[in-house]
C-alpha positions in Angstrom: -33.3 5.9 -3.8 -33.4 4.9 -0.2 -35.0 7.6 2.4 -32.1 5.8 5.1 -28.3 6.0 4.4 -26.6 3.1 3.3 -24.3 1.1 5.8 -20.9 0.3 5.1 -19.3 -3.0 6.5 -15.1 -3.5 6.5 -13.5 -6.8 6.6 -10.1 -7.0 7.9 -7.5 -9.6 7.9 -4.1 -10.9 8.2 -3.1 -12.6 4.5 -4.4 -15.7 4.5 -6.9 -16.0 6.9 -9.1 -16.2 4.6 -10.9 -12.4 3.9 -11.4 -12.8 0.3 -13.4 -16.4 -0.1 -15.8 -15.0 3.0 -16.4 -11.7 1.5 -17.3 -13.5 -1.8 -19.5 -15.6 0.0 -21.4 -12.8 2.0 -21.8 -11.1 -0.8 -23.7 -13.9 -2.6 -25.5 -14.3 0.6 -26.5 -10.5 1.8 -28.9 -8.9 -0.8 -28.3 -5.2 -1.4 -25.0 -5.3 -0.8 -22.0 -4.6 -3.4 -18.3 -4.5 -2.9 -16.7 -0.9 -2.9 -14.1 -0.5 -5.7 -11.1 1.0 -4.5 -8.8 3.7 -6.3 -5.3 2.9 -7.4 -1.9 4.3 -9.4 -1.6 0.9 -10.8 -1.5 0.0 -14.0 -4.5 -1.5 -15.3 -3.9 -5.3 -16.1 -5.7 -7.3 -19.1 -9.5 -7.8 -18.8 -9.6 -5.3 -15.9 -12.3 -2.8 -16.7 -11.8 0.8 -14.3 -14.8 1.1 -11.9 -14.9 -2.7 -11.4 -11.8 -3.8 -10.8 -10.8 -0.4 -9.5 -11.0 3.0 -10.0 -7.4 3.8 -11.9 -6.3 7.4 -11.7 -2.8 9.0 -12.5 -0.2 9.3 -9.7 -0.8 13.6 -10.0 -4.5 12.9 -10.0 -4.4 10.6 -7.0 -2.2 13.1 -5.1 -4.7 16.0 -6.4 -7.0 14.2 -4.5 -4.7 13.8 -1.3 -4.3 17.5 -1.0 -8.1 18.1 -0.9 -9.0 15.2 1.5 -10.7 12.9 -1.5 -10.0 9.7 0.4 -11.1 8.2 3.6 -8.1 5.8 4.0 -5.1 5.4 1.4 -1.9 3.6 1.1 1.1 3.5 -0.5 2.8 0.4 -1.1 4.9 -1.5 -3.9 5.4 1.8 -6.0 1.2 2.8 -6.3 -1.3 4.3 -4.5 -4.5 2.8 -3.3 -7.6 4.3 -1.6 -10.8 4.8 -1.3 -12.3 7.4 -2.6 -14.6 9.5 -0.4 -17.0 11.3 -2.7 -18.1 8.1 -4.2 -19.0 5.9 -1.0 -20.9 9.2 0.1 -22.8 9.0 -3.3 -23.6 5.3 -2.2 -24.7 5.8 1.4 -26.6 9.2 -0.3 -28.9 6.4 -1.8 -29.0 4.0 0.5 -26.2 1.6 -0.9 -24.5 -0.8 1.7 -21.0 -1.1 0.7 -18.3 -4.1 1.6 -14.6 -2.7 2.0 -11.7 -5.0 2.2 -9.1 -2.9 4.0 -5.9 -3.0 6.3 -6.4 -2.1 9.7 -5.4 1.1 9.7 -8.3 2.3 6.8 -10.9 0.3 8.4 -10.3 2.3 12.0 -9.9 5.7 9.7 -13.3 4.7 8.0 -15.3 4.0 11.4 -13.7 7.5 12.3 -15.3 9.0 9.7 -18.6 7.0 9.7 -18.9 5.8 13.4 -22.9 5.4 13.6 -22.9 3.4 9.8 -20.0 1.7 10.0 -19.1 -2.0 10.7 -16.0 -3.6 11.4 -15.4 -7.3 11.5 -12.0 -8.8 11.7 -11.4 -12.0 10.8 -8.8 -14.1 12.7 -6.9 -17.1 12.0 -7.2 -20.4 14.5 -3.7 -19.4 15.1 -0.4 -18.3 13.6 0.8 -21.8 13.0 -2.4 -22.6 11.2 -2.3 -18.6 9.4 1.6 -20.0 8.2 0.4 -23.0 7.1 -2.3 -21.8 4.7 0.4 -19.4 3.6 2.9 -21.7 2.6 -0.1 -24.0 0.5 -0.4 -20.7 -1.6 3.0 -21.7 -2.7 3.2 -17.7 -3.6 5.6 -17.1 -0.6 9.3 -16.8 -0.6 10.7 -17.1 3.2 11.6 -13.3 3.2 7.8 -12.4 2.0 6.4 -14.8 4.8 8.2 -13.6 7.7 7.3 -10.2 6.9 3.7 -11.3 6.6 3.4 -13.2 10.0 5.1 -10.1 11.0 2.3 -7.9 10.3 -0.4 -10.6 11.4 1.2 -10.1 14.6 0.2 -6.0 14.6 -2.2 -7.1 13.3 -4.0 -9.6 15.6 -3.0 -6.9 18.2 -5.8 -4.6 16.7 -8.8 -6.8 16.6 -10.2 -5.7 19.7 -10.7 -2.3 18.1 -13.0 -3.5 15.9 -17.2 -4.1 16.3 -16.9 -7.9 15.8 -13.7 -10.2 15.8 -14.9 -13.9 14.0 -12.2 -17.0 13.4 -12.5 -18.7 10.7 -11.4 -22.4 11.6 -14.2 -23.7 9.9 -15.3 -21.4 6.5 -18.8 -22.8 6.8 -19.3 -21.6 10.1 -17.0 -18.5 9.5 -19.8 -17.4 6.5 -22.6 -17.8 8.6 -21.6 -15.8 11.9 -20.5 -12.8 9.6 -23.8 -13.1 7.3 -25.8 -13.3 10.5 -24.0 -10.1 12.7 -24.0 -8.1 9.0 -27.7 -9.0 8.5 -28.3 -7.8 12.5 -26.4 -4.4 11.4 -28.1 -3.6 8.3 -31.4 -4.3 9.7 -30.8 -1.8 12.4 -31.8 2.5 11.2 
């Protein structure tokens, strides 16, 4: 148990700019900290184990939780509910955990609200929409009605980033890992 709160750090990302592979990599790179394990409505899939993958709760438990203000951020898209859950990144910070969220806009500026001295946002950016539709179509995951709705929302999306602590383009993932390790090492070092 840590005698100084924990920190909590928020990536956030258009799809496909690359969020997930620098997260993974940051959190190889930045000791202490662990990736926050958000709640959901979703089924659980096979070899997903609840409080790693996520926390999974029942849609009436979920909304139980709603009504008495258990989330810091949620969402609810594609028939389930996701969120994260406010009583256990309290427990974290508590004991001095550092936590890494992956979150849309909208729950990283609701989480900064809520935590403003021990939170972090960074946001990472694409080189540029043609390059962020590029890497979108070589996912091969895409129809054309799902990609224009998802350079759509990069577009809000984009729009937000100077709302956030640190704005970082990744045009080179090398370089991208290293200037995020290096301003989260900065934060975390900071009480």
């Amino acid at each position: 148990m840590s005698d100084k709160p924990g920190k909590l750090i928020v990536f956030s990302a258009p799809s496909g700019a690359g969020k997930s592979t620098i997260a993974k990599k940051v959190l190889e790179r930045v000791e202490g900290l662990r990736f926050s394990v958000s709640a959901t409505t979703r089924v659980k899939r096979e070899g997903e184990v609840d409080g790693i993958h996520y926390h999974y709760l029942t849609r009436d438990a979920f909304e139980e939780k709603i009504r008495h203000g258990g989330f810091i951020e949620y969402e609810y898209f594609f028939g389930n509910y996701y969120g994260t859950l406010l009583d256990k990144t309290e427990k974290a910070m508590a004991v001095g955990r550092h936590l890494l969220f992956d979150l849309d806009v909208k729950g990283a500026l609701c989480l900064k609200e809520r935590f403003p001295e021990n939170a972090l946002l960074i946001f990472i950016k694409p080189p540029s929409l043609g390059e962020l539709e590029r890497r979108l179509l070589l996912r091969e995951s895409e129809d054309e009605h799902s990609l224009k709705q998802r350079l759509e929302r990069a577009g809000f999306e984009l729009a937000q980033a100077h709302r956030f602590d640190r704005a970082v383009v990744n045009d080179d993932l090398d370089r991208a890992v290293e200037e995020v390790t290096a301003v989260i090492t900065e934060f975390l070092s900071k009480q």
